[in-house]
C-alpha positions in Angstrom: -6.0 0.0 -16.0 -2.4 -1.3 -15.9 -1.0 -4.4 -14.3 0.8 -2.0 -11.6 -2.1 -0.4 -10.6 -4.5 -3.6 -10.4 -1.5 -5.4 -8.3 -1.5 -1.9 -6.0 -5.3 -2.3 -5.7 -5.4 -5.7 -5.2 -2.1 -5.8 -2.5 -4.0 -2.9 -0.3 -7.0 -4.8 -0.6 -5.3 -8.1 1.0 -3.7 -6.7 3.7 -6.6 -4.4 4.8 -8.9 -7.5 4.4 -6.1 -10.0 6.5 -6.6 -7.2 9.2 -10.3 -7.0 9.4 -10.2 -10.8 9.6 -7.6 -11.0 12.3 -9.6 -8.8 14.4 -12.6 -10.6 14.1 -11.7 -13.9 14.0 -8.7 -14.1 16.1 -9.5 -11.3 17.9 -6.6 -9.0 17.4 -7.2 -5.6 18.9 -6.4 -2.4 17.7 -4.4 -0.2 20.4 -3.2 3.0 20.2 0.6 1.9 20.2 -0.4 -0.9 17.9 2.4 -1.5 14.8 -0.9 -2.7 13.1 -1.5 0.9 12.5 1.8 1.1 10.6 0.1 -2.6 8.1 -3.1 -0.2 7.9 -1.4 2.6 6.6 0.2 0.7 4.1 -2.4 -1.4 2.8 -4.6 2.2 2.6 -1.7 4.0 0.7 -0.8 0.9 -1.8 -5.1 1.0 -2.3 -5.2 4.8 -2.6 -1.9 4.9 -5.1 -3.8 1.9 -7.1 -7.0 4.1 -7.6 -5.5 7.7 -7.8 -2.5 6.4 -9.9 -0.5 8.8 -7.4 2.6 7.3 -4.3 4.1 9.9 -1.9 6.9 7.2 -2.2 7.2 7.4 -5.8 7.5 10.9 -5.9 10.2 10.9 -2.7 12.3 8.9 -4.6 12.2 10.7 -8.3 13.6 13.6 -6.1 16.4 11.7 -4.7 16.9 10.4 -8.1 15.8 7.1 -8.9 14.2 6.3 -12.2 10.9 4.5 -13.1 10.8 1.3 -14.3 10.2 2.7 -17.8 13.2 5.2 -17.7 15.0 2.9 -16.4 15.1 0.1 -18.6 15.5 2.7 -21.9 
């Protein structure tokens, strides 16, 4: 596993986590209009790019042009 994916993992993981404990411990609720929904979709998609080594965002911005890291630095 590479750095970039174990930072991914690890970044999805904190912010999910910082949610669940807000709403338990602070009791932060979850409504439909909540912007929280807009954290828990980005902690799921940094966790889910981590594991599957896949990022719609990645992808979005190959097409518009940008270059990896890797490409970028050659």
């Amino acid at each position: 596993m590479s750095i970039q994916r174990a930072i991914r993992i690890i970044a999805g993981s904190f912010i999910l986590l910082s949610l669940y404990l807000a709403s338990v411990y602070n009791g932060v609720v979850l409504s439909e209009a909540s912007w929280l929904w807009f954290t828990i979709f980005i902690g799921v998609n940094l966790l889910q790019s981590g594991i599957t080594k896949w990022c719609l965002m990645e992808t979005i911005l190959a097409k518009l042009g940008m270059k990896s890291c890797c490409e970028a630095n050659k």
